[in-house]
Steps between C-alpha positions, in 0.01 A plus 500: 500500500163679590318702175690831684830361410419498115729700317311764248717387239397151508135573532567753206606178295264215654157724452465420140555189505264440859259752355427230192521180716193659737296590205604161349332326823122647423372809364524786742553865616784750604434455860441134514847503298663691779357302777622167329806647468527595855348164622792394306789674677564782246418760773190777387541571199365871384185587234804747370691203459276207412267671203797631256617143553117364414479740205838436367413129562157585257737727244697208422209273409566280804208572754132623356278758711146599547234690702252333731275664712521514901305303718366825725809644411683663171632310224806282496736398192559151479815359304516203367812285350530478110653195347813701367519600914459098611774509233717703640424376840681203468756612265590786806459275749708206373767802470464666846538146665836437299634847578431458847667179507788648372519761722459329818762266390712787517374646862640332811181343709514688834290205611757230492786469751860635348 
């Protein structure tokens, strides 16, 4: 499966979730975000998609923001994990990996040999 092959839907429901582990790893910005998520096989992912998830992310008291200034360039906002968000990190992804357990149980493995 290449990042082309990623269903919308399932990037819909993973980008939360990814969104918070990234910003988990260090401190960083929108576009670092969406490169690591690229580097990470979830295909480009928009600025029209990424910052309502960032901001929604900050809304909930999970991720913290502020303004830095450019180096020879304009300004950047930086996010930052909260401890509610390492929280709900784990609690999400504890949950994801059962679900997806579950659900591949039910999916025949078009790897193996009928």
């Amino acid at each position: 499966m290449t990042e082309d092959d990623v269903p919308t839907e399932w990037l819909r429901a993973v980008l939360p979730l990814a969104v918070l582990a990234v910003v988990a790893e260090e401190e960083t910005y929108g576009y670092a975000v969406a490169q690591r998520l690229q580097a990470g096989g979830l295909g480009a992912v928009k600025g029209g998609t990424l910052y309502p998830v960032l901001n929604r992310l900050e809304a909930e008291g999970l991720l913290t923001s502020s303004w830095r200034e450019g180096v020879g360039g304009p300004g950047r906002k930086f996010f930052a994990v909260t401890a509610a968000g390492r929280d709900s990190l784990d609690r999400r992804s504890a949950a994801w990996h059962t679900f997806t357990e579950r659900a591949g149980g039910l999916l025949p493995d078009p790897r193996s040999t009928r």
